[in-house]
C-alpha positions as CSV (number, residue, x, y, z in Angstrom):
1,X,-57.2,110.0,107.0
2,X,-59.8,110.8,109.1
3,X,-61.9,113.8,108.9
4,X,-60.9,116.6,111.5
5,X,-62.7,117.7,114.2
6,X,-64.1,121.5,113.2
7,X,-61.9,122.9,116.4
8,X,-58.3,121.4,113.9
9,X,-59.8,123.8,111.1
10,X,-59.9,127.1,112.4
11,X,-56.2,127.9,111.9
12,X,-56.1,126.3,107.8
13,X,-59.3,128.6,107.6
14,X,-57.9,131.5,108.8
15,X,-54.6,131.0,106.9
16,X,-56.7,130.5,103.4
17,X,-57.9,134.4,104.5
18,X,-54.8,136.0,105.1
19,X,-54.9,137.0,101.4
20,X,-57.5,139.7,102.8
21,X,-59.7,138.4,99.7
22,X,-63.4,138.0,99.9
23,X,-63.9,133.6,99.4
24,X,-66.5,131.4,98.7
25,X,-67.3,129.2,102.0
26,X,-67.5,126.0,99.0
27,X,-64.3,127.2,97.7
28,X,-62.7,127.2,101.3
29,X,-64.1,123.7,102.0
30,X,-62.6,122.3,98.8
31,X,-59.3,123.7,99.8
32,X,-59.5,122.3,103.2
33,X,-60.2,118.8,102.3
34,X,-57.1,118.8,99.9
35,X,-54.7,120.0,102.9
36,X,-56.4,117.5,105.4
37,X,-56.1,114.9,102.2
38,X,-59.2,113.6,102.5
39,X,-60.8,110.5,100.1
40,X,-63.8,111.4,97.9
41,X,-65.5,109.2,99.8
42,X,-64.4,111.3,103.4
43,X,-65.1,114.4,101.6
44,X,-69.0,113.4,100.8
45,X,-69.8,111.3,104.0
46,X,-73.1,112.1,105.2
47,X,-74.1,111.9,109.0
48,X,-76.3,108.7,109.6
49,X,-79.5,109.7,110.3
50,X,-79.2,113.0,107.8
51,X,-78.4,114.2,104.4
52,X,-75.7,116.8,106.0
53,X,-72.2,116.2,104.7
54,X,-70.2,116.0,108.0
55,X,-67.2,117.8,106.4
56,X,-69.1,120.5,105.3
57,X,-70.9,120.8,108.5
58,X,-67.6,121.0,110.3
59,X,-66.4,123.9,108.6
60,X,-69.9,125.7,108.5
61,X,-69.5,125.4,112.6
62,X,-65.7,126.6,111.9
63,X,-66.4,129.7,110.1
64,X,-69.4,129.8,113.3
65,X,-66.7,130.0,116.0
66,X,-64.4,132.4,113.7
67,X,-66.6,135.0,113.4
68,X,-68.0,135.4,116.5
69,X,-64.7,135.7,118.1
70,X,-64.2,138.7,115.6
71,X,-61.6,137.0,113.4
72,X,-63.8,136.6,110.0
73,X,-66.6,138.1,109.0
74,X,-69.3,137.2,106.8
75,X,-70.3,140.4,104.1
76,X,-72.7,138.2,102.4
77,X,-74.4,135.1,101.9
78,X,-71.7,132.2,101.2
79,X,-68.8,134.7,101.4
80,X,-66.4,135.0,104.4
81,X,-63.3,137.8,104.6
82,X,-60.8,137.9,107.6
83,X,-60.9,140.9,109.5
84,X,-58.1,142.9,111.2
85,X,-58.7,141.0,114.2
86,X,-58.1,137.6,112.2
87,X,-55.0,139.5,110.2
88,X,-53.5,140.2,114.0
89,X,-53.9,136.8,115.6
90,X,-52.0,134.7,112.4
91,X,-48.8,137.6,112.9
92,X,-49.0,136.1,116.2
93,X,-48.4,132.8,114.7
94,X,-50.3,130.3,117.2
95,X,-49.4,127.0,116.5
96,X,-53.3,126.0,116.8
97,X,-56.8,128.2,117.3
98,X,-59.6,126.3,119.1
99,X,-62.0,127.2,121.4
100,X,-59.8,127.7,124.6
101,X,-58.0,130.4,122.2
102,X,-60.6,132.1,120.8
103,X,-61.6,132.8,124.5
104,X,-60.0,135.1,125.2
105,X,-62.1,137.9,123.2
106,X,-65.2,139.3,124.7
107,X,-67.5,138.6,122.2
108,X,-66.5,134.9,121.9
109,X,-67.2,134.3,125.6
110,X,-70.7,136.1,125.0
111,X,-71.4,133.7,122.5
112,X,-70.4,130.6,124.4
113,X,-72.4,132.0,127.5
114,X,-75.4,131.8,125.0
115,X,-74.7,128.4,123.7
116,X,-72.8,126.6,126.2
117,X,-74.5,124.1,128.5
118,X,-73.2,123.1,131.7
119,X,-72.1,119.2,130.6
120,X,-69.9,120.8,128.1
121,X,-67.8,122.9,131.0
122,X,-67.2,119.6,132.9
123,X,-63.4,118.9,133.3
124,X,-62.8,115.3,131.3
125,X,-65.1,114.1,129.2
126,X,-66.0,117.5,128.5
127,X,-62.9,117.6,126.6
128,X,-64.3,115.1,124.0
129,X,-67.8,117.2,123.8
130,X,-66.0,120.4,122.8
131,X,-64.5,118.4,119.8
132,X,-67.8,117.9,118.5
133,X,-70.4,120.2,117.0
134,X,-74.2,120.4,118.5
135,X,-75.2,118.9,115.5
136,X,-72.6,116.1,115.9
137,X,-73.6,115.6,119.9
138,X,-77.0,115.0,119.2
139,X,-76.2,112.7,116.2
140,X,-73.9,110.7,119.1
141,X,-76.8,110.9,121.7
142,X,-79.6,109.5,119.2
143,X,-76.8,107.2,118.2
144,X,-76.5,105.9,121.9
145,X,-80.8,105.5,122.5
146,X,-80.8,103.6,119.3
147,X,-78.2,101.4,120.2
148,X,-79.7,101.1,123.5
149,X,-82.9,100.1,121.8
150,X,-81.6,97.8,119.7
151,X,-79.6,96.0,122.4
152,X,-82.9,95.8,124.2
153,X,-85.0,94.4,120.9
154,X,-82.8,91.5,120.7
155,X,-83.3,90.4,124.6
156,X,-86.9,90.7,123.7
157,X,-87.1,88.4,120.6
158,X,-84.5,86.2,122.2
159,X,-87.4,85.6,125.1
160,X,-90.1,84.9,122.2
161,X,-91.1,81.3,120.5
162,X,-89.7,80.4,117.3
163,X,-93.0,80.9,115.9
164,X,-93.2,84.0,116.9
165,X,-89.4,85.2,115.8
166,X,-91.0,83.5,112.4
167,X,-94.0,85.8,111.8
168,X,-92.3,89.0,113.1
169,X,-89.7,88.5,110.3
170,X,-92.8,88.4,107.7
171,X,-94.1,91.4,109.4
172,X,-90.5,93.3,109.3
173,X,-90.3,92.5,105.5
174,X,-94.1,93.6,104.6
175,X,-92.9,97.2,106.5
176,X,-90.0,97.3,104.6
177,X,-92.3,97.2,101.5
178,X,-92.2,93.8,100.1
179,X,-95.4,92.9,98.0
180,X,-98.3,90.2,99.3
181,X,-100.1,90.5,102.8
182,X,-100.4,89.1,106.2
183,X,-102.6,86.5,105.0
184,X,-100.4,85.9,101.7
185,X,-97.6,85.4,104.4
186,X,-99.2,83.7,106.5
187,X,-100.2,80.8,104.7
188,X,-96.6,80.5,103.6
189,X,-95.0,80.7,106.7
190,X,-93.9,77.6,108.3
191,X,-95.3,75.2,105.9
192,X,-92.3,74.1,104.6
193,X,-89.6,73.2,107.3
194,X,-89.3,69.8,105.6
195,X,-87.4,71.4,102.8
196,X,-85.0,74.0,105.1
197,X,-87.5,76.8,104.0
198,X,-89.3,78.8,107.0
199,X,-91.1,81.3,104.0
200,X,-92.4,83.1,101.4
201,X,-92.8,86.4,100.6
202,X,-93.4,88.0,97.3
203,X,-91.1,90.2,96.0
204,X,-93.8,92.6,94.7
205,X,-97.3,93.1,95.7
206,X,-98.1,91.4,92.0
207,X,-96.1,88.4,93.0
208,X,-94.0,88.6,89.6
209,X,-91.3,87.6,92.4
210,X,-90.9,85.4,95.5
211,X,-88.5,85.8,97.8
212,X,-87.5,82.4,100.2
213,X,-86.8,83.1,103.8
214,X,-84.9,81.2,106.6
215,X,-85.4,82.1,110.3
216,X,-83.2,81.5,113.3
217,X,-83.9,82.5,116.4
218,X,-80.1,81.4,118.3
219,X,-78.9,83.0,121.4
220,X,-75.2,82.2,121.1
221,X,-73.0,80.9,118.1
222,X,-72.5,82.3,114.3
223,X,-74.5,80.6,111.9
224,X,-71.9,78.8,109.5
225,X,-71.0,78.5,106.3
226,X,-72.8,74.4,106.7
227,X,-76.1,76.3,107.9
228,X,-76.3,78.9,105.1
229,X,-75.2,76.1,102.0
230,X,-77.4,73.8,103.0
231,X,-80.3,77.0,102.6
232,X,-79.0,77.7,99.2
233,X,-79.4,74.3,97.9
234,X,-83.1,74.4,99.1
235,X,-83.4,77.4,96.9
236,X,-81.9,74.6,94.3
237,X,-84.5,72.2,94.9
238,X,-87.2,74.9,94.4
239,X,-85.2,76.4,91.6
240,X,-85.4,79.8,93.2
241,X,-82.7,82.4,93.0
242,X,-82.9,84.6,95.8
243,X,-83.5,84.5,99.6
244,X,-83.2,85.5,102.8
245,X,-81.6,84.3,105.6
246,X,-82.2,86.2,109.1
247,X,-80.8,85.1,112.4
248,X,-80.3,86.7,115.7
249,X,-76.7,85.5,115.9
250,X,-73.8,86.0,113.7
251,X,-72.3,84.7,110.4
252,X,-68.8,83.4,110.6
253,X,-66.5,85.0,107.7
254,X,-66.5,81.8,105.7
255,X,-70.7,81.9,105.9
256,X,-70.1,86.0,104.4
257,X,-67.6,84.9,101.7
258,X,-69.5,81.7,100.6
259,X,-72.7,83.8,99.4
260,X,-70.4,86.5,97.6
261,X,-69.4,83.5,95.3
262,X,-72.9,82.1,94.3
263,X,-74.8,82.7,91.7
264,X,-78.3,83.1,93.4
265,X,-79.0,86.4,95.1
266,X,-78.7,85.4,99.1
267,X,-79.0,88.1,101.7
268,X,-77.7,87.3,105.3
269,X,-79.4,89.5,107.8
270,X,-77.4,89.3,111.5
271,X,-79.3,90.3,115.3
272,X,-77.4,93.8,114.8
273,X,-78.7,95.0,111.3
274,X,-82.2,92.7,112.1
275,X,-82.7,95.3,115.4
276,X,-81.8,98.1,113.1
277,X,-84.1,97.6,110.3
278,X,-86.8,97.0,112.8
279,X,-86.1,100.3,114.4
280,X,-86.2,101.9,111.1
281,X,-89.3,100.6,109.9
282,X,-91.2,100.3,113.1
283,X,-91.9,96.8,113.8
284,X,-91.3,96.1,117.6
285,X,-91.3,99.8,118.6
286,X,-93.0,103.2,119.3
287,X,-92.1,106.3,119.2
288,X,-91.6,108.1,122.2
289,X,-90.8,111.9,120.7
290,X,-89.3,113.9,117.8
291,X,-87.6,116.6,117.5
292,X,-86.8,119.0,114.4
293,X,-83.8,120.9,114.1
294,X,-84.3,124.3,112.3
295,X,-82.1,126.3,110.6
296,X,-81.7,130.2,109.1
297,X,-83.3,130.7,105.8
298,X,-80.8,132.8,104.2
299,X,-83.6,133.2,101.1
300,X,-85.5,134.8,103.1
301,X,-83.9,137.3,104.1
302,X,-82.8,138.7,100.8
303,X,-84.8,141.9,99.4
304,X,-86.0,142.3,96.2
């Protein structure tokens, strides 16, 4: 099932409340992901480019929205309590509480005038916006400049020689913290095409390890199951047992099941993950800005 936007949790909150019971925020989250039936692994997926939990994060943002429209409150660190308001609204019994309901309370619409930005009051897509929380917007944004970037990588290196695609793959894998050096790499390189092999790189900067590399540079196609056999049965020859094979196209689905049944260690590497490990380890790019994204120290706060 998938995991509910944080505006489809503020009823099942409030209803775990109407005990009139102090509750521990965890306890409340654990209770939520049973009714919404979420999968261990739904309950502990983490945003992309963070350590948050997204569930979690949806109902810290719930519990946000509840109690600034007066229907919770929040007596102490990790503990939330309905309040009379809260009591009132479930006898009312709405069929769902999101942000168009909780407008109508004064201090809600004070909040929202402090938070809002104009994109979000749009008619349309605004409607999707609303769904998500800041945290989750920005993830989305980020997630549509790195795309963006990526898409933009691969016309690059698709305008580039093949001995140049060649030597930015050593590079990539020397960022990503395999052992040896340019020079170590360098003389490797290229030197033995006559076998299928494009490179070497150790596996360790004490070279207990190497690692074989293939390299295509192809603008259009997959890369077979033909292409990525006849690689492992260089590794044969050489009686190595694991490599690489990087390409700025695709693997057909016969290519990705053939290297799950071997016994040598065979990574394939496609254009899409290829963009996004060079992104991540900063090989064909630059940064451009940062920004950090703070939150209350609740610690802090608490007196001796």
């Amino acid at each position: 099932m998938p995991i509910p936007d944080f505006q489809s949790l503020m009823l099942p909150l409030l209803r775990l409340l109407q005990d009139n019971h102090e509750h521990r925020i965890s306890d409340l989250t654990d209770k939520l992901g049973q009714e919404f039936h979420l999968s261990p692994d739904e309950r502990n997926k983490k945003s992309p480019n963070s350590t948050n939990i997204i569930f979690n994060n949806k109902v810290g943002w719930t519990k946000t929205h509840l109690k600034n429209a007066g229907l919770l409150d929040n007596p102490r660190r990790g503990i939330v309590k309905i309040t009379e308001r809260g009591l009132l609204t479930l006898k009312d019994n709405p069929s769902r509480i999101d942000m168009r309901y909780l407008g109508r309370f004064p201090e809600y619409q004070e909040f929202r005038k402090t938070s809002r930005t104009d994109s979000q009051e749009e008619i349309g897509s605004s409607e999707i916006k609303l769904s998500l929380t800041p945290f989750e917007q920005m993830e989305q944004s980020y997630q549509e400049l790195r795309n963006a970037v990526a898409k933009e990588l691969l016309e690059q290196i698709l305008e580039c020689s093949p001995q140049f695609f060649e030597r930015m793959v050593i590079d990539l894998l020397l960022s990503m913290g395999y052992g040896g050096s340019i020079k170590d790499a360098g003389e490797a390189i290229g030197q033995s095409h006559d076998e299928g092999v494009d490179g070497i790189i150790k596996e360790d900067k004490l070279g207990l390890d190497v690692i074989y590399i293939q390299a295509k540079r192809w603008g259009s196609g997959n890369v077979g199951r033909r292409d990525v056999q006849s690689f492992v049965g260089s590794l044969e020859g050489k009686r190595a047992n694991k490599g690489i094979f990087i390409t700025t196209s695709q693997y057909s689905q016969e290519a990705k099941e053939y290297v799950k049944g071997i016994g040598k260690k065979v990574v394939l590497i496609d254009g899409d993950l290829l963009t996004q490990l060079m992104i991540d380890h900063g090989v064909g790019v630059t940064d451009v800005n940062s920004f950090t994204i703070k939150r209350v120290d609740s610690d802090y706060f608490i007196e001796e």
